[in-house]
Each structure stands twice: as C-alpha cells, then as structure tokens.
C-alpha positions as CSV (number, residue, x, y, z in Angstrom):
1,X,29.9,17.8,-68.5
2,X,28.1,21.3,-69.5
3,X,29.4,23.3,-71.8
4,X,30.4,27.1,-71.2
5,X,27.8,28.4,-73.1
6,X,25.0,26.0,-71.0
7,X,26.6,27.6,-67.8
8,X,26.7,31.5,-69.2
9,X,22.7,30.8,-69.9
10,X,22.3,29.5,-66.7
11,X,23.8,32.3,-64.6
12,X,22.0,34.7,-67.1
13,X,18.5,33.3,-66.2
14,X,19.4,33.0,-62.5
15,X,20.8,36.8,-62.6
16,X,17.6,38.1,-64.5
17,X,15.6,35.6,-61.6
18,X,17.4,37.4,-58.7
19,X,16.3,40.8,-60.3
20,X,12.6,40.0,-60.7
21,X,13.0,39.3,-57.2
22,X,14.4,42.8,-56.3
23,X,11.9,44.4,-58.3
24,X,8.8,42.9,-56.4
25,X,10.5,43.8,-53.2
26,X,10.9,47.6,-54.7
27,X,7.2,47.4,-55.4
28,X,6.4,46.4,-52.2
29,X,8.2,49.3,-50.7
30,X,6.7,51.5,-53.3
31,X,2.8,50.5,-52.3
32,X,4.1,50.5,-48.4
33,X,4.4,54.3,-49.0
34,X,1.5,55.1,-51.0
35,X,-0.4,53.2,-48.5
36,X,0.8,55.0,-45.6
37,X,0.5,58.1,-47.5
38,X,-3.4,56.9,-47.8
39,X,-3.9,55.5,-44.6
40,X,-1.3,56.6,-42.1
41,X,1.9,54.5,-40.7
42,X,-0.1,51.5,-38.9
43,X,0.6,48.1,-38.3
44,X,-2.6,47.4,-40.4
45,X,-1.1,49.6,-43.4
46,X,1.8,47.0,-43.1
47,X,-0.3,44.0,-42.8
48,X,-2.1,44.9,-46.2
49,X,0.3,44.9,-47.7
50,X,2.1,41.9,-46.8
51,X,-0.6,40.0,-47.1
52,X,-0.9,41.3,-50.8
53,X,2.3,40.4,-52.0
54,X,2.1,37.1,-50.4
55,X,-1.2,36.5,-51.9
56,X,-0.3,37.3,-55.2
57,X,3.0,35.6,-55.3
58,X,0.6,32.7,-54.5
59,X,-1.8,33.4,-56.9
60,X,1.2,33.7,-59.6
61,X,2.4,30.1,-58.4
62,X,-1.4,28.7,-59.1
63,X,-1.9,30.3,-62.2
64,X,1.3,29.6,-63.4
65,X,1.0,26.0,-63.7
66,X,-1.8,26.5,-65.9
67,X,-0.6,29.0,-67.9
68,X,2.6,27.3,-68.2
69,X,1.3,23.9,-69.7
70,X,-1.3,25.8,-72.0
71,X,1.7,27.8,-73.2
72,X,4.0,24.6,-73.3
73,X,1.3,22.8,-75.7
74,X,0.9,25.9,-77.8
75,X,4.3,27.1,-78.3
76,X,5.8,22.7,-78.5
77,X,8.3,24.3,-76.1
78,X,9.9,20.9,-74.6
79,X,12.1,23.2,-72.5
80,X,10.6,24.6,-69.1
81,X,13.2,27.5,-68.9
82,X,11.7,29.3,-72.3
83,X,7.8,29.0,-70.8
84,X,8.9,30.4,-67.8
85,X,10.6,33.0,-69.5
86,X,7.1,33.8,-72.1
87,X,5.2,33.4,-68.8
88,X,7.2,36.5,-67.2
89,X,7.7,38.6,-70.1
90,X,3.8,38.2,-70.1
C-alpha cells in the first residue's frame, strides 16, 4: 500500500505532465499564427506545422532515451521519475 505522500508526488508529476502538454499545444497555436501571418491561412501553413510538432515530439522521444541513460549514469539516479524531470527542466 502507498503512502499519502507517494500519491501527492504522483498527482504532482502527473499535474505538471498534463501542463507541459497544454503548453506545447499553446505553442502550436502560437507558430499556427505567425505562420499564417507569414504565409497566409493554407492548408499547407497547417500542414507545416503539424508536421513540426509531430516531428519534434518524435525527435524528443529519440533523443530522450539517450539523454536519459547518460543522465541516469551521471547523476546515479536509480529513479526514472527525477531524470525525466532533469531531462525537461533541461
């Protein structure tokens, strides 16, 4: 059985996840404008920058792997939770 403490960490790191999440959507919206600022309201203004976001959110998860297990080793972090955290203040 967890402890309360183990469960108020865990809805804090699942509350700050859900926020990065809002904030990348925000910058979506954000570039979505400037681009169509740029470049007029097209479907290909929209398609750039979809396919951005996607690719970087998959370029994150590749690199992050890396980055992750070079940080683990470095930092003798056994727990997964505070690299990912380093890894996103980062």
């Amino acid at each position: 059985m967890e402890s309360h403490a183990t469960r108020s960490h865990r809805g804090l790191a699942y509350g700050l996840y859900c926020l990065s999440g809002l904030v990348s959507l925000i910058y979506q919206a954000a570039w979505f404008r400037i681009f169509v600022d740029r470049f007029g309201s097209t479907t290909l203004t929209f398609v750039l920058v979809v396919i951005n976001f996607i690719g970087g959110l998959g370029l994150g998860a590749l690199v992050s792997q890396r980055a992750s297990a070079w940080l683990s080793a470095q930092l003798g972090a056994a727990q997964r939770l505070r690299v990912y955290g380093v890894c996103s203040w980062g």
